[in-house]
N, C-alpha and C positions, 0 to 999 in steps of 0.2 A: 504494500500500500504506500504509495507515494508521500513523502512530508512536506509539511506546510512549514516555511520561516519564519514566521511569526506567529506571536500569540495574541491572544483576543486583545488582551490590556494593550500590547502594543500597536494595532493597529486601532484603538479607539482612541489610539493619541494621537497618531498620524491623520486620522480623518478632522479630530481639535484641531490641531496645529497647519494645516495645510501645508505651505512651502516648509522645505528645512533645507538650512545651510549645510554646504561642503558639496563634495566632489561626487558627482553619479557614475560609481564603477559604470564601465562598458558590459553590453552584452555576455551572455555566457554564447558561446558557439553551438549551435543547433545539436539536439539531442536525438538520436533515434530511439523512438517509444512503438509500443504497440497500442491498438486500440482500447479503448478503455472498457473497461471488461463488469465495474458492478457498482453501485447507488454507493457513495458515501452516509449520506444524510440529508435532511431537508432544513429549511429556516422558514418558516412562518412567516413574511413581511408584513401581512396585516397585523399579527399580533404583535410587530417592532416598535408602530406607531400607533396603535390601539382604534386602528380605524381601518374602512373598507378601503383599500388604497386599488391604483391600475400603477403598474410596471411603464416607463415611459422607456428608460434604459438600465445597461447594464453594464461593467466596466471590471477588467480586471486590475486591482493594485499590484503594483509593481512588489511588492516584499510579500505577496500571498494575497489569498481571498480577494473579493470584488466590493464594487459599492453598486450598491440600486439607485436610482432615480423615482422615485413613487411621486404622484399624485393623487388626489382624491379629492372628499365633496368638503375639506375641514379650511378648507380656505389659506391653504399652505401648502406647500410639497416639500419630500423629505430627502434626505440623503441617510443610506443607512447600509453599513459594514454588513455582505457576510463574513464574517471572523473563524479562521480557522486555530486548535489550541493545539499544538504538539509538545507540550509539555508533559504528557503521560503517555501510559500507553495508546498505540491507534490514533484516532485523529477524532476530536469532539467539535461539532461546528455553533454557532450561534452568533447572536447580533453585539459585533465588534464597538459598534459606537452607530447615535444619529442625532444627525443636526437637520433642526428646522429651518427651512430657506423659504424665503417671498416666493408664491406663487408663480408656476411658470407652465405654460399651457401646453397640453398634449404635442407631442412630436420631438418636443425637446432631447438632448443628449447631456449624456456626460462623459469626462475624458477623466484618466487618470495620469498625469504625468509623471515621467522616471522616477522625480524626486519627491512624491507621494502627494506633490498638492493635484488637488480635486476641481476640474474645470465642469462647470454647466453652461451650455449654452443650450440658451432656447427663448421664444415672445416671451416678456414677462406678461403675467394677468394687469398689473397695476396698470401700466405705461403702455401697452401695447406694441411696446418696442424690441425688435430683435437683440439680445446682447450676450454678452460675455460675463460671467461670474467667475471670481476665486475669489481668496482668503486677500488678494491684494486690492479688491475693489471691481467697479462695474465698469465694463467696456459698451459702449453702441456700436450695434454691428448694422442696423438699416433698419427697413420696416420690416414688417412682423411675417413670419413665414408657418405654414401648415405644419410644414417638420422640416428638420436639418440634417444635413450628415456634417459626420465629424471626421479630421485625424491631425496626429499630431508627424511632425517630422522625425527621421530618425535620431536626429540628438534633442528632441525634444524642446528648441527655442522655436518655432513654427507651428501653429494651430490652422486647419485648414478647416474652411466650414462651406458647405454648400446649400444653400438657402436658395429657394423658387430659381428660375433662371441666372444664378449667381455665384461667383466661387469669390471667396474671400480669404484671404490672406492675413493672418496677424501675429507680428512677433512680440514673444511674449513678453522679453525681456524690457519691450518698451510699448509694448500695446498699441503700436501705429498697428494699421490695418491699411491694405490696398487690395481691389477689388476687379474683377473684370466680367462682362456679360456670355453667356454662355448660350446655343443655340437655344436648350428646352429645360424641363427641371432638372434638379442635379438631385437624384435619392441616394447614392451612396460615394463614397470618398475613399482612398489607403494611398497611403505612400508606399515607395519603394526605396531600395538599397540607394541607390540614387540620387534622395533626396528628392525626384520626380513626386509626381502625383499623378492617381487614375481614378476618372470618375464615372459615374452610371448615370445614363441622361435617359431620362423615360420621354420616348417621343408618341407625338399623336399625327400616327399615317393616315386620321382621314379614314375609308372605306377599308383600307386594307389592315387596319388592326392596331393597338396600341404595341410598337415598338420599346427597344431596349438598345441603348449605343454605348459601347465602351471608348474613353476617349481619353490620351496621356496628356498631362503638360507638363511643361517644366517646371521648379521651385518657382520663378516668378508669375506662375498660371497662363503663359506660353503654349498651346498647342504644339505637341511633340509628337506628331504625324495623323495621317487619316483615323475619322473613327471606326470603328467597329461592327457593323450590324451585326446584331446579335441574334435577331428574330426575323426568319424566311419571314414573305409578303405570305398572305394566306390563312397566317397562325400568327398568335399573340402570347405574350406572356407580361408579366410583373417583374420587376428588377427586387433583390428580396437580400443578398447578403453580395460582401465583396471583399477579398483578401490582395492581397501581393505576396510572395511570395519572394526569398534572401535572392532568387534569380531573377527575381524580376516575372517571373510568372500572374499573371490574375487569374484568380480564381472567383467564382460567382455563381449563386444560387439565381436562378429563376423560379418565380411561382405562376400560378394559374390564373388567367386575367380573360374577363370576356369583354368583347365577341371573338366570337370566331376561337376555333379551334386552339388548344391551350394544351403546351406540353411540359410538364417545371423540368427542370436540369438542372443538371450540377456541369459545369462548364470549364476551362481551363483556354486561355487564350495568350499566344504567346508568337513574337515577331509581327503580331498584324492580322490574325488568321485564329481561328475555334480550334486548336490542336486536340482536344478531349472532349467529348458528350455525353454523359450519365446521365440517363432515364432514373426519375425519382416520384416516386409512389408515395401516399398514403399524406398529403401535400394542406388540405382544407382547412384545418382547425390549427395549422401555423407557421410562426411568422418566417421560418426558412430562412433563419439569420445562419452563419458558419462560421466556425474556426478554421485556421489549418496550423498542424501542428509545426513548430521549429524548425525541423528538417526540411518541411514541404511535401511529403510523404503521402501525408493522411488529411480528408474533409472531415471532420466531425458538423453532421447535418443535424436537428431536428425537427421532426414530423411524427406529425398526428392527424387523425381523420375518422370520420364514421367508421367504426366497426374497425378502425385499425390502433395500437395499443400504443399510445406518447411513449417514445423513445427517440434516445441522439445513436444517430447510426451513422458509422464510420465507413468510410469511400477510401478504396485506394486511388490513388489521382493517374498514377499511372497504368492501370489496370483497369480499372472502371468499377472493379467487385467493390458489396458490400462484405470488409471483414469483421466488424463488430456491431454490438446493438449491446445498450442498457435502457430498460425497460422503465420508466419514471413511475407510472402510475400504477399502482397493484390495482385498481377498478376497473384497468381497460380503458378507459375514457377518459378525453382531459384536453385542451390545448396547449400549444408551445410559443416561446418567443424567442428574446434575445441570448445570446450564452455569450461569456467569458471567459477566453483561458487565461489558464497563466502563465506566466512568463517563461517559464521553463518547461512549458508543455504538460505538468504532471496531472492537473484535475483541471475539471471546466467545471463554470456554475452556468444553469440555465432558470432561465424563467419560465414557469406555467400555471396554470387552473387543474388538478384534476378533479375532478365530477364523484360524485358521494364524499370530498371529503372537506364538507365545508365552506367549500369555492373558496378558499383560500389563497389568495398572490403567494404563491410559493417559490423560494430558491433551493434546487437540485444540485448539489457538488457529486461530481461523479467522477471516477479515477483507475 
């Protein structure tokens, strides 16, 4: 069973404390792991914050365990640690720390940067204003958007946000921000080795189907060659998760979108061209958000669907098979969302609802 490096106390100080001083060791160099094989435990989110909350996002912390992004009907949303303890035997999970933050309206994200501070972007409810949250005060990023994608650069001084037909740029270190207009919406963001950027622009073809465009630029939001169509004329699909990978590989969930004919994938696009196509099943009750593990090896997918059983199921990328499945929900029934790995590949956390058990916003650590 994999160990978490931190313990609960210490990450409910890291989520306190936001930024901390000194030097962000570099990456550890990609790990070869197998799929992940069985349920760690669950975390309750409604019962973190004592109210019916919805999952907005989900983030993995750089030193272990993730933060949620919750909203709900209390006139606040939350930020709230799952904490992992490896101070005993096995691995005990629960709620690491949560702090109350000003309202900020469905779609929103959160970031976790290297050095443990906590970024929110998303419309605030008050101001209606698109912005930027951390511990060091509030950025405006524009007007107000449906929902955002986020990522951060690979050393971490760059925050890339993609808002309605928009890619925005902001260094942290000084919070200027510069912007550029983009052909259609931007639903999903990741950087690469690179320091590049690739984004997912959901297009609207009119009679022939809501399309999907994969498209690079450069650190300065530069267009770095033609885009991508993702989705034949004929068939439609949703733009639904999106990775890069240490080669520079994208990786990307599609989900099922009508009209017209609807096929989800799990995809793999590399020099300009769909190098890999996985057919993925059992697609309707969720949100087909993805990891890929360190190496680049393995998709960790979640999917749920009528009659089919909530579980993250692992994708060779090179292969196309499924090699693994852990099963979330013992009822059978339930939706999925977002998941986060960690940084070291060893446990993901995922969001969902299973069905008989409360309807509870629950977080899944699985390893």
């Amino acid at each position: 069973m994999p160990a978490v490096r931190r313990t609960a106390a210490a990450l409910a100080l890291a989520l306190a404390a936001g930024c901390t001083a000194g030097t962000t060791p570099g990456p550890a160099p990609p790990a070869e792991r197998g799929p992940f094989s069985e349920l760690l435990g669950t975390v309750d989110l409604d019962a973190a914050v004592d109210a019916d909350v919805r999952l907005f996002d989900l983030a993995a912390l750089p030193g272990g365990g993730a933060v949620a992004l919750l909203g709900g009907d209390s006139g606040d949303s939350h930020l709230v640690e799952v904490a992992a303890d490896d101070s005993g035997p096995g691995i005990g999970l629960g709620v690491g720390g949560v702090r109350r933050i000003p309202a900020v309206r469905p779609g929103a994200d959160v970031v976790a940067a290297p050095d443990g501070a906590v970024l929110v972007v998303g419309t605030s409810e008050a101001t209606g204003e698109l912005q930027l949250r951390a511990d060091g005060g509030t950025t405006p990023l524009g007007p107000p958007a449906d929902a955002v994608a986020t990522a951060l650069s690979p050393d971490g001084d760059d925050l890339y946000v993609g808002a309605g037909a928009r890619l925005v740029r902001v260094d942290l270190p000084t919070r200027r921000t510069t912007g550029v207009d983009v052909p259609a919406a931007v639903t999903h963001v990741a950087t690469g080795p690179d320091g590049g950027l690739t984004a997912l622009l959901a297009l609207d073809r009119g009679d022939a189907g809501p399309g999907v465009a994969l498209v690079r630029y450069d650190a300065d939001l530069r267009p770095a060659g033609p885009p991508v169509d993702l989705v034949a004329e004929g068939s439609s699909a949703r733009p639904a998760g999106l990775q890069v990978t240490d080669d520079g590989t994208a990786v990307v969930a599609l989900g099922e979108q009508a009209p017209g004919p609807s096929r989800p994938r799990l995809l793999t696009v590399d020099d300009g061209r769909i190098a890999t196509a996985i057919d993925l099943r059992g697609t309707e009750d969720s949100g087909l958000d993805l990891a890929v593990d360190p190496a680049g090896r393995h998709a960790h997918v979640p999917l749920a669907a009528y009659q089919v059983e909530p579980a993250v199921v692992t994708f060779d990328l090179a292969t196309g098979e499924r090699v693994g499945e852990v099963v979330l929900c013992p009822t059978g029934a339930g939706s999925l969302g977002a998941v986060a790995l960690a940084a070291d590949g060893g446990t993901l956390t995922v969001s969902g609802v299973c069905l008989g058990e409360g309807l509870a916003t629950t977080a899944f650590v699985i390893g």
